[in-house]
C-alpha positions in Angstrom: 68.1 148.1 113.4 72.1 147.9 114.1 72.0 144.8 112.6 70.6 146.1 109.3 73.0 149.6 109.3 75.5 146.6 109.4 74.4 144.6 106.6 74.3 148.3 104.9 77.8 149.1 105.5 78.9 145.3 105.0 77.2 145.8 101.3 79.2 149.3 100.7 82.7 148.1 101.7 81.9 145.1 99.5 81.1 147.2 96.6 83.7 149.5 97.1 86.6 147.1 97.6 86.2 144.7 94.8 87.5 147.1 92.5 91.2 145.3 91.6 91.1 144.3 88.2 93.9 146.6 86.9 95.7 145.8 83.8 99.4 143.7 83.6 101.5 145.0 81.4 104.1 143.0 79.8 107.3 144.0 81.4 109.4 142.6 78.7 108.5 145.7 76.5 109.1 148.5 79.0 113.1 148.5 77.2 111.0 149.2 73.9 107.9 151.8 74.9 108.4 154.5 77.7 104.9 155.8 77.7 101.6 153.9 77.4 97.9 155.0 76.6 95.8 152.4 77.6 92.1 151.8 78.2 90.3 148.6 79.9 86.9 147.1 80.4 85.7 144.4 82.6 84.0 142.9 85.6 85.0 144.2 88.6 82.4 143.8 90.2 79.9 145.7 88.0 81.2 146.6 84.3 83.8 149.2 84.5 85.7 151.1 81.4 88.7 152.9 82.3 91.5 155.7 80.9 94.7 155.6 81.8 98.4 156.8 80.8 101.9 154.8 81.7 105.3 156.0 81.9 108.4 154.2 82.2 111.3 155.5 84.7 114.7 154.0 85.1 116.0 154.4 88.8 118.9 152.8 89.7 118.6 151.0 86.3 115.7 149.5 87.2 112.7 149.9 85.2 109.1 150.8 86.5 105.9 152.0 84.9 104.1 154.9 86.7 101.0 154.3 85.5 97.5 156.6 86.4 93.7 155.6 85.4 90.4 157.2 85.8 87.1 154.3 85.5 83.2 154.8 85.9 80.6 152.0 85.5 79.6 151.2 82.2 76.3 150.2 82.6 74.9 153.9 82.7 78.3 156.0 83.0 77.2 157.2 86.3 80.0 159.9 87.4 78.7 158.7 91.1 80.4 155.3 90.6 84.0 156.2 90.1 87.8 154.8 90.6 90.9 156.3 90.5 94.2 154.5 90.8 97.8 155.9 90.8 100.2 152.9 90.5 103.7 151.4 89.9 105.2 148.6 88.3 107.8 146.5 87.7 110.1 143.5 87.0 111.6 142.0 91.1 113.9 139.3 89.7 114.1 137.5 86.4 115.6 134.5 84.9 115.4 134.2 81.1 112.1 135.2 80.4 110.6 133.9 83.7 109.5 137.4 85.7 108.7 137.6 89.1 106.8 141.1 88.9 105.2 143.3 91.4 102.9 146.0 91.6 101.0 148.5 94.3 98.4 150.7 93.8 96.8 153.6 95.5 92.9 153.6 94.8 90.4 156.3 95.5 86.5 154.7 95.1 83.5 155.8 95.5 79.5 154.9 95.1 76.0 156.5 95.9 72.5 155.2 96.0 69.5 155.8 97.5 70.2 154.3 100.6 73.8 155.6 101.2 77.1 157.7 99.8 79.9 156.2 100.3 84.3 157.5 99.6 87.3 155.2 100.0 90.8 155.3 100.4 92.7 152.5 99.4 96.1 149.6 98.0 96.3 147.1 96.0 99.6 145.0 96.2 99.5 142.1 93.5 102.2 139.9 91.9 102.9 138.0 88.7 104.6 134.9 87.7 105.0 134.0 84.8 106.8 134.2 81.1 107.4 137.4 79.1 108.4 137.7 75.7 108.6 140.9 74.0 105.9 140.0 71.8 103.5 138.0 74.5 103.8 136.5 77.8 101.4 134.9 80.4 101.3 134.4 84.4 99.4 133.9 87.3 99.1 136.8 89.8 98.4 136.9 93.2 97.1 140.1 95.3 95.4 142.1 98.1 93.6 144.6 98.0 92.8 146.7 101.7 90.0 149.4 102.0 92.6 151.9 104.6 89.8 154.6 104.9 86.0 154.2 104.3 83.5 157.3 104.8 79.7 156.5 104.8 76.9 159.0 104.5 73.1 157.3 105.1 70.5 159.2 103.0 67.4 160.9 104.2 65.0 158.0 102.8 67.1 155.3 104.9 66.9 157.4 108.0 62.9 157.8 107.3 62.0 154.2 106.5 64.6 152.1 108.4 67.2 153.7 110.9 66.5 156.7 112.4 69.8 157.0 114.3 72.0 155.2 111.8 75.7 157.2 112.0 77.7 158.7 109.0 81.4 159.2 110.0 84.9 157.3 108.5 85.4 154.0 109.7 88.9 152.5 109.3 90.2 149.0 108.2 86.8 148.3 106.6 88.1 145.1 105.6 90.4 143.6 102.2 89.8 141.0 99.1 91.9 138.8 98.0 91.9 138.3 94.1 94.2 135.3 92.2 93.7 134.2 88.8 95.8 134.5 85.3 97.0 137.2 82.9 98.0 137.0 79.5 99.0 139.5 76.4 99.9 139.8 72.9 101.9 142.6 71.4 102.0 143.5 67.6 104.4 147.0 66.9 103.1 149.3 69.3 100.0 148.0 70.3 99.2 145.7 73.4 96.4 143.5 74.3 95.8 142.3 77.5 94.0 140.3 78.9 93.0 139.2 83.3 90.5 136.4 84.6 90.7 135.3 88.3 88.3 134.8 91.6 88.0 136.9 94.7 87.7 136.8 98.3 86.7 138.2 101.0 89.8 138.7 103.8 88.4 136.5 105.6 88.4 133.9 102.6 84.4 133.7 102.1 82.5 133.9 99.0 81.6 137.8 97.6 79.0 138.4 94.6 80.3 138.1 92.1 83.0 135.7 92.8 85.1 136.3 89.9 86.5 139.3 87.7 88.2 139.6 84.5 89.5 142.1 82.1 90.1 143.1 78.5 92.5 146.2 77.8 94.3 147.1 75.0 97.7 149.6 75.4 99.2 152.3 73.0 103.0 152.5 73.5 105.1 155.4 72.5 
């Protein structure tokens, strides 16, 4: 029986972690727009649509985008199955139009079913190489993303017909994904598309279900 509670929790943490596929923006146009409206849909892991807003602060005249973005699963728009991510990003060094670009991201999750409830507290850390032109760019991207907090609550009908004693309570460093692939956009005026495919891994570097992600958003600026 600890064995399966395992396998439960090993499933949650897997469904709640492999939630990275945020946006890139195209740091090349943050001179031109200071705020963003945006919305995304992709993979990641089930099919997720997501709101967001950008704004673009100079500090030190440097340039980053506070960005903040609500998502729910598509498939049924379940309020049960949410994210919510309050991030920042920006250009590290630069040559030409070659960007090294960073970003980190704080990520609230969370996912109930009929065997469990589950709420996480989370970062993503991911960075971008690649060209950016102020009307398109492309780059592969590299990033991590760490479950900090994970809180698990076993229903009633998994108590009855599996685990009597199973144990709801937080359990910390649940475990991480990597996720690596390739971004890419196209601007025309104000308007953005962008666009993310990659692969993901477990921490540990083993296989997850699915094993890849993508994205399809399209941006507002103002």
């Amino acid at each position: 029986m600890k064995r399966l509670s395992s396998l439960v929790l090993g499933v949650l943490i897997s469904a709640l972690l492999a939630g990275n596929a945020a946006a890139q923006w195209n740091v090349a146009r943050f001179d031109t727009y200071r705020s963003r409206a945006y919305t995304t849909f992709g993979l990641d892991p089930a099919f997720v649509a997501s709101m967001g807003y950008g704004r673009v602060l100079t500090l030190v005249g440097h340039d980053f985008q506070l960005s903040g973005d609500a998502a729910l699963a598509a498939a049924h728009m379940d309020v049960r199955d949410f994210r919510g991510r309050l991030g920042a990003q920006t250009s590290l060094a630069r040559w030409r139009s070659v960007h090294l670009t960073g970003s980190a991201t704080f990520i609230t999750r969370g996912t109930e079913n009929a065997i469990y409830r589950g709420f996480n507290f989370g970062s993503d850390f991911t960075g971008t190489l690649g060209v950016y032109r102020h009307s398109w760019f492309t780059a592969g991207e590299f990033g991590f993303d760490k479950a900090i907090i994970t809180h698990v609550t076993h229903s009633d009908w998994y108590r009855k017909h599996y685990f009597p004693e199973a144990k709801d309570g937080w359990y910390l460093d649940a475990g991480g994904t990597y996720h690596f692939g390739v971004a890419g956009g196209v601007a025309l005026g104000g308007k953005e598309v962008v666009a993310r495919f990659g692969w993901s891994r477990t921490e540990e570097w083993n296989d997850i279900t699915p094993p890849v992600y993508g994205s399809l958003g399209i941006g507002f600026g103002f």
